[in-house]
VOGU-3710 file (C-alpha; in Angstrom, 3 decimals, decimal comma):
1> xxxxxxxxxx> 54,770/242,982/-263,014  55,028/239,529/-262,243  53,901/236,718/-263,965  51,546/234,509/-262,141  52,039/231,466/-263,970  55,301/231,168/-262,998  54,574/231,550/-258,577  55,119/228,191/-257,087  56,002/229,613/-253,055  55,225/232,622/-251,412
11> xxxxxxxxxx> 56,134/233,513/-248,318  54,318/235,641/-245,262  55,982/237,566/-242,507  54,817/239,929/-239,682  56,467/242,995/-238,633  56,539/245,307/-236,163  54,311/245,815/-233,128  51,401/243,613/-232,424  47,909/244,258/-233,695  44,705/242,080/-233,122
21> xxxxxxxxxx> 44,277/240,714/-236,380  47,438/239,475/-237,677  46,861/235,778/-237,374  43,457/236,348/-239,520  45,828/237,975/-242,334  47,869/234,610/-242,375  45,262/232,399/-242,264  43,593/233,793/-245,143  46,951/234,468/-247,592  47,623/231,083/-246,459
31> xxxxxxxxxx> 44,067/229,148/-247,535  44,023/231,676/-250,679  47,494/230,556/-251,697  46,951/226,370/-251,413  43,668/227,500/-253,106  45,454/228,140/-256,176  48,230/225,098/-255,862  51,690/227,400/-254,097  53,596/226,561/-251,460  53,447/229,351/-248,511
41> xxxxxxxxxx> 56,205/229,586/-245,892  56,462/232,051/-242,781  59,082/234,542/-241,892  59,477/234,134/-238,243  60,169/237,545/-236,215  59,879/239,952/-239,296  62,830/239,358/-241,357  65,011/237,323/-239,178  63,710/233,802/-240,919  65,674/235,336/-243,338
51> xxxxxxxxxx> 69,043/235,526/-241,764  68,386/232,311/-239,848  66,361/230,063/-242,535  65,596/227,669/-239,983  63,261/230,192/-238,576  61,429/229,738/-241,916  58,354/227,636/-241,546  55,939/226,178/-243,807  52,159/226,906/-243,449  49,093/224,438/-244,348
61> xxxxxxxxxx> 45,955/224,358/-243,939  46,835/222,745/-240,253  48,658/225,275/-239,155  46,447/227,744/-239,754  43,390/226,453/-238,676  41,539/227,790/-235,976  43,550/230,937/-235,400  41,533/233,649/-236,848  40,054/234,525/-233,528  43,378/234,780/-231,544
71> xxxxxxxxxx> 45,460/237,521/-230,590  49,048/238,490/-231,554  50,797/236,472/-234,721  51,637/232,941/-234,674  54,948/233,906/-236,878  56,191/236,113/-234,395  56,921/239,760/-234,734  59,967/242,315/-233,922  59,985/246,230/-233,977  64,358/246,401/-233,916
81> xxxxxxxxxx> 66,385/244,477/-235,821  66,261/246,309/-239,145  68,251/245,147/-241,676  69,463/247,979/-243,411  70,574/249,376/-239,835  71,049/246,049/-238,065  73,119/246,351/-234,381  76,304/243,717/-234,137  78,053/244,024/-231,125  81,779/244,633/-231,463
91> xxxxxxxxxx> 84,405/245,085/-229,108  84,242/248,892/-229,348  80,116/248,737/-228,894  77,260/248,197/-231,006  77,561/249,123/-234,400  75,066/249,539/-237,112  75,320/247,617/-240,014  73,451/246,944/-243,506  72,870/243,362/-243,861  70,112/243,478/-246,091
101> xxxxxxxxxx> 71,883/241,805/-248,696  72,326/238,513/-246,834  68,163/238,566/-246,650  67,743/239,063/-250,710  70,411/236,093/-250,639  68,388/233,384/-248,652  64,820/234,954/-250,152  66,303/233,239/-253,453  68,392/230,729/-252,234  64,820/229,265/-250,949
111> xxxxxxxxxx> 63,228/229,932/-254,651  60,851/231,877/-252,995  58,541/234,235/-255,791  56,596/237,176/-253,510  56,647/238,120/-249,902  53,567/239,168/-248,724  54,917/241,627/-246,262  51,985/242,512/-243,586  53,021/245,754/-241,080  52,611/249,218/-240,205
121> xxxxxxxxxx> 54,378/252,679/-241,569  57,976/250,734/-240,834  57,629/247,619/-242,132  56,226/249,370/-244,924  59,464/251,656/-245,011  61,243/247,982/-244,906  59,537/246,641/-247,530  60,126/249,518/-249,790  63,646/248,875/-249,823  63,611/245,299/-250,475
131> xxxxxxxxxx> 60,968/246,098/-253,200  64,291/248,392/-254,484  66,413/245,537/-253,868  64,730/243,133/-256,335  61,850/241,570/-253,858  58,333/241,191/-255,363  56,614/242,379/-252,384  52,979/243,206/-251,373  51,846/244,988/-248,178  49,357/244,475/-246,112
141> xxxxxxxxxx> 48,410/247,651/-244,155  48,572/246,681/-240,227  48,762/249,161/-236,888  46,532/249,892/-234,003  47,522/253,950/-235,131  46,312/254,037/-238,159  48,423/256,318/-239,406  49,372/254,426/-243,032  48,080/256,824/-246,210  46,307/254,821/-248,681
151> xxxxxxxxxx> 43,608/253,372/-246,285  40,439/254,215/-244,749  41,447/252,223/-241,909  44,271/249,405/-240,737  43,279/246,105/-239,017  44,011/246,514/-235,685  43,045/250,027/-235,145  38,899/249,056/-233,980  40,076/246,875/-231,370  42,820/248,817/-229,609
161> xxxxxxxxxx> 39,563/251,555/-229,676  37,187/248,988/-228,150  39,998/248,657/-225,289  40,614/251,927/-224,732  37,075/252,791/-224,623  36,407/250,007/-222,448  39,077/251,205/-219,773  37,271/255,325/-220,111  34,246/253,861/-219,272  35,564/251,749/-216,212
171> xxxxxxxxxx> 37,530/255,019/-214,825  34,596/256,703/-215,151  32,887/254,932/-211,804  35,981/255,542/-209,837  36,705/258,916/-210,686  33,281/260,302/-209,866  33,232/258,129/-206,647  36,388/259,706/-205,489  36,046/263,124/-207,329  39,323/263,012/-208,915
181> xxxxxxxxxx> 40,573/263,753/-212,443  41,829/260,431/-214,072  44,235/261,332/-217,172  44,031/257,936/-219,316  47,452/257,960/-221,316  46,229/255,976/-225,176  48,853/254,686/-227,961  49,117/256,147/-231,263  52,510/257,297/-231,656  52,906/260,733/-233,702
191> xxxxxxxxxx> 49,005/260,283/-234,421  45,660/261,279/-232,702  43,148/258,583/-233,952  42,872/256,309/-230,851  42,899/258,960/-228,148  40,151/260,893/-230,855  38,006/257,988/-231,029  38,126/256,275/-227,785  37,954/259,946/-226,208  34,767/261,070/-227,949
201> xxxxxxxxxx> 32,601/257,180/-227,644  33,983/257,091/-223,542  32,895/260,737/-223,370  35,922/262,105/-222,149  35,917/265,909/-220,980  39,330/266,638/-222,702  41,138/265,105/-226,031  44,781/265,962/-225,871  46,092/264,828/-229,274  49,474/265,332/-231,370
211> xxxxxxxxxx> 48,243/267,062/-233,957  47,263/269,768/-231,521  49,845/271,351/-229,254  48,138/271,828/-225,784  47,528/274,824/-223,788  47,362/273,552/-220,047  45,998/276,298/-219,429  42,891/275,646/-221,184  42,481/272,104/-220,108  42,587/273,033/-216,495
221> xxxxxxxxxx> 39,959/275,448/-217,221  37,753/272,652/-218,846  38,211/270,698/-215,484  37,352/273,966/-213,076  34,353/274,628/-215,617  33,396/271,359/-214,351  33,786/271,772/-211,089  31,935/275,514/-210,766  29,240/272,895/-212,475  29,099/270,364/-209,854
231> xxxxxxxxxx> 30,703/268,324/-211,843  33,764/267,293/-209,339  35,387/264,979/-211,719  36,798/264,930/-215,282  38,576/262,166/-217,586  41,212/263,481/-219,550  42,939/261,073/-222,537  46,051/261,969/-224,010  47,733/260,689/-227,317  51,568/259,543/-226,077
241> xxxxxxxxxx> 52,476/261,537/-228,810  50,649/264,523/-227,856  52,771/267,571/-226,692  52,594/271,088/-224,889  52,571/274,288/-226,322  56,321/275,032/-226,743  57,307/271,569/-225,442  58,804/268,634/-226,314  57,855/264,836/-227,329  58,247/263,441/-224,077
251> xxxxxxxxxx> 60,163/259,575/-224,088  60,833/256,746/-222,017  64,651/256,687/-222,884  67,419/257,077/-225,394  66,844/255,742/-228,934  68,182/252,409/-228,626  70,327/251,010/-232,227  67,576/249,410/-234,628  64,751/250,500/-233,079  62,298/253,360/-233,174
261> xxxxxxxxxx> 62,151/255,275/-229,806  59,522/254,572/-227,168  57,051/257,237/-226,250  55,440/257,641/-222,896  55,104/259,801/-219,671  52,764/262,414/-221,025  49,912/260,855/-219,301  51,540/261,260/-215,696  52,710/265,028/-216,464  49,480/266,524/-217,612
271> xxxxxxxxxx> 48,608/264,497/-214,155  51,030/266,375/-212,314  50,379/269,663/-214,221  46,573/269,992/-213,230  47,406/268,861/-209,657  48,973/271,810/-209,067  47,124/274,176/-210,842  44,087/273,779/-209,960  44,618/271,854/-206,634  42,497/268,830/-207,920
281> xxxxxxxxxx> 43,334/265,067/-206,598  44,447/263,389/-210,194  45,672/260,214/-211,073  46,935/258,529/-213,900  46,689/255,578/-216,031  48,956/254,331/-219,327  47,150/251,682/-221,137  50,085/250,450/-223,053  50,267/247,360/-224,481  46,574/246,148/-223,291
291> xxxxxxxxxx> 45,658/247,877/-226,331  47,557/245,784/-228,728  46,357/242,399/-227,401  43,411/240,216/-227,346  41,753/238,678/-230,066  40,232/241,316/-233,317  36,766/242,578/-232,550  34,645/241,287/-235,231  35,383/244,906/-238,005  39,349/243,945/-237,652
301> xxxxxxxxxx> 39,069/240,016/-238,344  36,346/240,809/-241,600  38,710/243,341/-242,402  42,054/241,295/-242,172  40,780/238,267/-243,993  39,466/240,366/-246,748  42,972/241,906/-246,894  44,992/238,897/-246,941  42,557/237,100/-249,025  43,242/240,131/-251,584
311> xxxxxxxxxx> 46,845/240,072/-251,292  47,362/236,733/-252,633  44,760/237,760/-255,728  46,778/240,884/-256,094  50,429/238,268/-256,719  47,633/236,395/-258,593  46,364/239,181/-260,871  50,461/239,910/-261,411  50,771/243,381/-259,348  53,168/243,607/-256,823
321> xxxxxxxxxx> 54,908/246,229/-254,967  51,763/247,431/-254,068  49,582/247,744/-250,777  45,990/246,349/-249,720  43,738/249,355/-248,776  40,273/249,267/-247,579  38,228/252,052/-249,780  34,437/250,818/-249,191  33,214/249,170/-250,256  35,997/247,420/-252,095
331> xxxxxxxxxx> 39,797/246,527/-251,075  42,251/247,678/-253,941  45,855/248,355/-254,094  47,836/251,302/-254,531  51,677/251,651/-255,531  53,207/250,658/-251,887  55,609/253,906/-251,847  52,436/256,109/-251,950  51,626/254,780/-248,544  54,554/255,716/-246,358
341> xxxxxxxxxx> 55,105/259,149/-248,700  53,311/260,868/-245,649  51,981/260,136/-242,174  48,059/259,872/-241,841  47,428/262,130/-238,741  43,676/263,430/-237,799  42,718/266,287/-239,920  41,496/269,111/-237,829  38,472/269,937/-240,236  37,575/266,075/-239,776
351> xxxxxxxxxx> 33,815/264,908/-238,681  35,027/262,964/-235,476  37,219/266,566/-234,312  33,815/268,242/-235,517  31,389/266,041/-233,268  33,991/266,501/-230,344  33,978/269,898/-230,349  29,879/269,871/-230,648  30,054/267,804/-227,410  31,704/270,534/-225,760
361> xxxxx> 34,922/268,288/-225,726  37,977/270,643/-224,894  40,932/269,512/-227,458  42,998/271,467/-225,663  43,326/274,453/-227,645
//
């Protein structure tokens, strides 16, 4: 516990990958915190305000003003760089090293009394080990994969939907005009929900997700099912994490020191695959990092000013290393360690996997 009466700063930071909704986060922590008389400072790039205090900035009501509606975060963000594992280059190469210590340092050299820490599954991680390290922390729950336990949903995750939806429907026109199959390659990392979602509202004829090992088999017979149907075109979306039967997580490159590895190229080999099985002109199309920017669709800014709004009554109330969660109709916390205990992937029994299949939706199995 912490005792409120005695919280004069706070500070914010922003970690990991981009997610529409961020800024809103700030902006409300920020007006909720002068609210109730403390001083608020950001964290530039994740923790590096910490190792470079210079990069810490304060925030007023000025700063924040008029940035709800905008994309991206105006702290900045980084997804390497971890402090427990952070790269120094030396004369033999880069080595890994845990500097974590040096952040706990400056956090009290600048009398700051909570972090409000807002990120996905590894800033979470992060913040778990600072909470271990003597850090009153709390989380807010932020990634377009929505893959944090704890939460009905994450800020971020409706409008990386909307964008991937938005593209399905656009490749729709050109893929029946030219009778191709268009393979539309989503985010989502080691989870399913964007490629699920987006999928079954663009009406997609296959779903290729990673909680579901694919037969190609079967999703070249979905597309000749078509076909015999006079239906001489089919969109396919696939999960980056998504994998074959006996196969392997495909990647852009080695793991590079401090960072988590990047997925892609699934997209372009299930391209490849039904080209030459089935003989059918295919194409295909990664949406990358159009789905992480933009401004927050109207669900993810309500839902990321309630959540940093709550965080600040959370430090308030005296709780901390905890996380926000959305469980409707009311945000509430839960001990932050229960939300990174276990990935939130798409449960097979779920209603959205249900209504997919009803639609005749192959899901590759």
């Amino acid at each position: 516990m912490l005792d409120p009466k005695k919280i004069k700063r706070i500070a914010i930071n922003t970690g990991g990958g981009d997610a529409p909704g961020l800024n809103a986060v700030i902006r409300a922590a920020t007006l909720a915190a002068i609210e109730r008389g403390w001083e608020v400072y950001g964290i530039r790039h994740g923790y590096r305000g910490l190792l470079d205090t210079r990069e810490l900035i304060p925030l007023t009501r000025e700063t924040v003003r008029g940035i709800t509606h905008l994309g991206g975060t105006i702290l900045g963000t980084a997804n390497k760089g971890n402090p427990f594992e952070y790269p120094i280059q030396t004369p033999e190469g880069v080595r890994l090293t845990d500097i974590s210590d040096k952040v706990v340092e400056n956090f009290r050299a600048k009398q700051l009394d909570a972090l409000i820490c807002i990120g996905g599954d590894g800033s979470m991680r992060l913040a778990q080990k600072f909470i271990q390290k003597g850090i009153p922390i709390v989380g807010v729950p932020k990634t377009i994969d929505n893959d944090l336990s704890g939460t009905v949903t994450t800020f971020g995750f409706d409008t990386a939907v909307s964008t991937a939806t938005d593209a399905i429907d656009k490749v729709h026109s050109t893929a029946e005009a030219h009778e191709r199959v268009m393979v539309v390659e989503v985010m989502g990392r080691y989870a399913g929900w964007i490629a699920l979602a987006s999928g079954v509202a663009g009406t997609a004829d296959v779903i290729l997700m990673p909680e579901i090992p694919f037969d190609l088999e079967k999703v070249c017979e979905k597309v000749m099912q078509r076909e015999r149907a006079g239906r001489n075109f089919s969109i396919v979306v696939v999960a980056e994490g998504a994998t074959p039967k006996g196969g392997q997580l495909m990647v852009r490159g080695p793991k590079e020191a401090g960072r988590e590895v990047l997925l892609g190229g699934i997209g372009q080999y299930v391209a490849d695959e039904i080209t030459r099985r089935t003989g059918k002109e295919t194409r295909s199309l990664v949406l990358g990092h159009l789905q992480r920017g933009g401004g927050p669709t109207t669900f993810d800014r309500l839902i990321a000013l309630r959540f940093g709004a709550a965080a600040v009554r959370t430090l308030a109330e005296g709780q901390v290393d905890v996380m926000v969660v959305l469980d409707p109709p009311t945000v509430r916390t839960i001990p932050l360690a229960s939300a990174i205990d276990r990935m939130r992937s798409v449960p097979l029994d779920s209603d959205t996997v249900l209504t997919a299949r009803a639609l005749g939706i192959n899901l590759g199995d």
